[in-house]
C-alpha positions as CSV (number, residue, x, y, z in Angstrom):
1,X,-53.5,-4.8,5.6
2,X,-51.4,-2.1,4.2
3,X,-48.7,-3.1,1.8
4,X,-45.1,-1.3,2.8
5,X,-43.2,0.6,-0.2
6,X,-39.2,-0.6,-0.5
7,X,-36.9,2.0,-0.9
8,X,-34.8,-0.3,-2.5
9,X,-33.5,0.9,-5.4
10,X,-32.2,-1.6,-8.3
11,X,-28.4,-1.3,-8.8
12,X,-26.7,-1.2,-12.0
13,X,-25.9,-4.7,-13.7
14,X,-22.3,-3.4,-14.1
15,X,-22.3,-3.3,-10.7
16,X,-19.6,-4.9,-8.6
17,X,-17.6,-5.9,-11.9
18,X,-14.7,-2.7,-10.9
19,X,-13.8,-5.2,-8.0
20,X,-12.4,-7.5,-10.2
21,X,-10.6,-5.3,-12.4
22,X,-7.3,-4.2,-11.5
23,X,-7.1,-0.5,-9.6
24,X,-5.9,2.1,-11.0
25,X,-6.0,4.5,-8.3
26,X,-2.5,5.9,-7.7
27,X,-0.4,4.6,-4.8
28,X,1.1,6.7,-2.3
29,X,3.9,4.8,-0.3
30,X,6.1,5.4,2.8
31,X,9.0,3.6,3.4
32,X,11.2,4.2,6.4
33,X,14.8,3.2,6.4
34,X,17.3,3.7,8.8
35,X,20.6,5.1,7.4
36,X,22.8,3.2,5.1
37,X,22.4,-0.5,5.6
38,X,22.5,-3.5,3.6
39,X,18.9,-4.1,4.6
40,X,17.9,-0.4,3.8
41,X,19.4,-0.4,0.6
42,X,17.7,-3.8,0.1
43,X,14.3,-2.4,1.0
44,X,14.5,0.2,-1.5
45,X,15.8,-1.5,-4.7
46,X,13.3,-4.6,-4.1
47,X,9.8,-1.8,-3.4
48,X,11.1,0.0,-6.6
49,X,11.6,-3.3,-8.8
50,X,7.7,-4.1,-7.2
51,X,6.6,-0.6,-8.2
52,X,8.0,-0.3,-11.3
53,X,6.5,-3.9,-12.2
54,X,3.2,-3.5,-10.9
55,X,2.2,-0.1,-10.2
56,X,4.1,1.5,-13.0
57,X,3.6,5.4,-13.3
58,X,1.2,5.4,-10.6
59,X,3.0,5.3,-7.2
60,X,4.4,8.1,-5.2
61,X,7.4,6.9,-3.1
62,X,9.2,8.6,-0.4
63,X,11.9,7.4,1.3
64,X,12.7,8.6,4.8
65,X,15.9,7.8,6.5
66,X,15.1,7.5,10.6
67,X,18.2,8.9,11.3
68,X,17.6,11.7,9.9
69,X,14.1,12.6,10.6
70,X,12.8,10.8,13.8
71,X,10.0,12.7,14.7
72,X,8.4,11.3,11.9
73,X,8.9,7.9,13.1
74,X,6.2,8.8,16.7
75,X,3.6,9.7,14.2
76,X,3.8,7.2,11.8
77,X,4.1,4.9,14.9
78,X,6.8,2.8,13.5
79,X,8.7,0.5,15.5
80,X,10.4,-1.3,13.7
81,X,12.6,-0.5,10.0
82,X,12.4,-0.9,7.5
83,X,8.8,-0.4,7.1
84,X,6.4,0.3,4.6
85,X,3.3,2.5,4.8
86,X,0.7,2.3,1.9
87,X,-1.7,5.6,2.8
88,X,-3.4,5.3,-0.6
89,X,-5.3,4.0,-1.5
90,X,-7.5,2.6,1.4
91,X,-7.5,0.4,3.4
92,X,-3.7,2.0,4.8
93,X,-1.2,-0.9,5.1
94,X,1.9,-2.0,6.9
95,X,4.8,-3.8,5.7
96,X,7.8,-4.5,7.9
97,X,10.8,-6.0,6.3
98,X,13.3,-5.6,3.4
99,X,11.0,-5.9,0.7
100,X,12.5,-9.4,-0.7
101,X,9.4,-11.4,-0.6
102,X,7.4,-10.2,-3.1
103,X,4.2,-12.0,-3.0
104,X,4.3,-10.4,0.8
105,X,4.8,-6.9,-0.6
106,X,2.1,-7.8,-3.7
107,X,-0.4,-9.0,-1.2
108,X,0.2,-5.8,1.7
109,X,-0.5,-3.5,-1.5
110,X,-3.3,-5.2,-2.7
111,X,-2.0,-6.1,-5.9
112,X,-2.6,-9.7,-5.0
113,X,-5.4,-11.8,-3.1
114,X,-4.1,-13.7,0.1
């Protein structure tokens, strides 16, 4: 019989050690809010204690107020604020709420295992 080649090609031996370390990919964020609420303003100051915390210099925030710009709302498909979108880096995430439990937040961002 004739013996089959692999194509199988060794990997690395570093390889699979990055998952462990902490990313540092830079965050982009979303976070919809609508007008000037308790629980808006709440969102806000708790992401950006988070941010600063955790993902110091290397997050991208922007804040968008529903009232003012709802057509952003249908494509974003929110339904519900406040809510935040993290678009980068993948996988994207949702988090709907005002931001006050932070193991929630740590764990939507994947700063944290579940």
């Amino acid at each position: 019989m004739k013996e089959k080649k692999s194509n199988i090609k060794s990997l690395p031996d570093d390889f699979g050690l990055d998952i462990s370390k902490p990313s540092k990919d830079k965050y982009v964020l979303r976070l919809y809010v609508t007008g000037s609420t308790n629980r808006s303003f709440s969102a806000i100051s708790n992401l950006k204690k988070i941010c600063e915390e955790y993902l110091e210099g290397r997050y991208e925030l922007e804040v968008i107020d529903l009232y003012q710009k709802p057509g952003l709302a249908k494509g974003d498909q929110i339904i519900a604020a406040p809510t935040l979108l993290k678009k980068l880096p993948l996988p994207f995430r949702r988090i709907i709420g005002d931001m006050s439990n932070k193991e929630k937040v740590l764990v939507g961002l994947d700063l944290r295992e579940q």
